[in-house]
C-alpha positions, 0 to 999 in steps of 0.5 A: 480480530475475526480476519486472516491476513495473508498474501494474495493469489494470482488466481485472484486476480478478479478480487484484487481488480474488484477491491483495487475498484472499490479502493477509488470510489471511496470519497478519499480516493482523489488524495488517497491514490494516483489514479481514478475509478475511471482510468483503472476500468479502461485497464484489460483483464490481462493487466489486473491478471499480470499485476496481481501475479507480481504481487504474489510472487513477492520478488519486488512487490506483495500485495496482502489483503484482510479476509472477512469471516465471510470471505469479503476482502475488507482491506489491502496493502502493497509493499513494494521493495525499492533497492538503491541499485533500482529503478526510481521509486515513487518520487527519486531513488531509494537511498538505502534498501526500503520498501514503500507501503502504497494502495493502502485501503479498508472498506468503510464498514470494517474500518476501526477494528485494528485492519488496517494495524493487521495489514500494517504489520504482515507488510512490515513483518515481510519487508524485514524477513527479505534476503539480500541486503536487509530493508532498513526503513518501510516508508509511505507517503500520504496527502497533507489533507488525509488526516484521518489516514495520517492518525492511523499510520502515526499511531501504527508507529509511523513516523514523519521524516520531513520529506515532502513531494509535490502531489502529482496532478497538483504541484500546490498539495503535498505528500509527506513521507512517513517511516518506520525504521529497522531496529 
């Protein structure tokens, strides 16, 4: 695989708006992510300048993108660390120390040539080199319906827990969780 993995920088901020754009236009974004096209462009240039700046530090969160040979951003991942002395996560508080794999997105073109497996494995590779109590599960929810993402993770070494969430916008679809467990 011709792209390097590695974390993102706060001076890139306009990337990082300009995938995170690209992200919610692609046809699977109404079940893929909890926010649209159009709510993200109303967000100021301070907000994509803050944001990417808290996923480069990487306290609590890290953002990680798959450069292209040409420098294209060809995929993103974020990870966000959920404590059980924090605040609420996605859904309820974290049981145990965790992170969470969220905004999970390759562009179609560079979509099977093992990005996403790459991504995948600098965000689990993270989540367990963090000090403090160690990380004992990366999880991640995806929609019932996207079963093209649900193949990817489950063949990535993702496993379903059972746990279920109402989709947020539409209490009648379901996000289920997936994990991969600290060995």
């Amino acid at each position: 695989m011709d792209y390097v993995v590695r974390a993102v920088r706060a001076e890139e901020w306009e990337r990082a708006k300009e995938i995170r754009l690209a992200a919610l236009r692609d046809p699977a974004a109404p079940i893929a992510f909890l926010e649209s096209y159009e709510q993200a462009l109303t967000k100021p240039d301070v907000f994509w300048q803050e944001r990417t700046a808290g996923a480069a530090e990487g306290e609590h969160s890290r953002q990680f993108v798959a450069e292209a040979p040409d420098g294209l951003w060809a995929g993103t991942v974020t990870v966000l660390v959920e404590r059980p002395a924090g605040e609420p996560g996605f859904g309820e508080a974290a049981e145990v120390d965790q992170s969470h794999l969220v905004a999970v997105f390759v562009r179609p073109g560079h979509r099977g040539r093992g990005v996403v497996d790459a991504l995948f494995r600098e965000a689990v590779d993270w989540s367990w080199s963090l000090t403090g109590p160690p990380l004992q599960r990366v999880r991640l929810y995806v929609h019932e319906a996207n079963a093209r993402a649900a193949a990817s993770y489950r063949r990535i070494g993702f496993a379903p827990t059972g746990r279920t969430l109402p989709m947020e916008g539409d209490p009648t679809a379901l996000e289920l969780e997936y994990e991969i467990r600290r060995r």
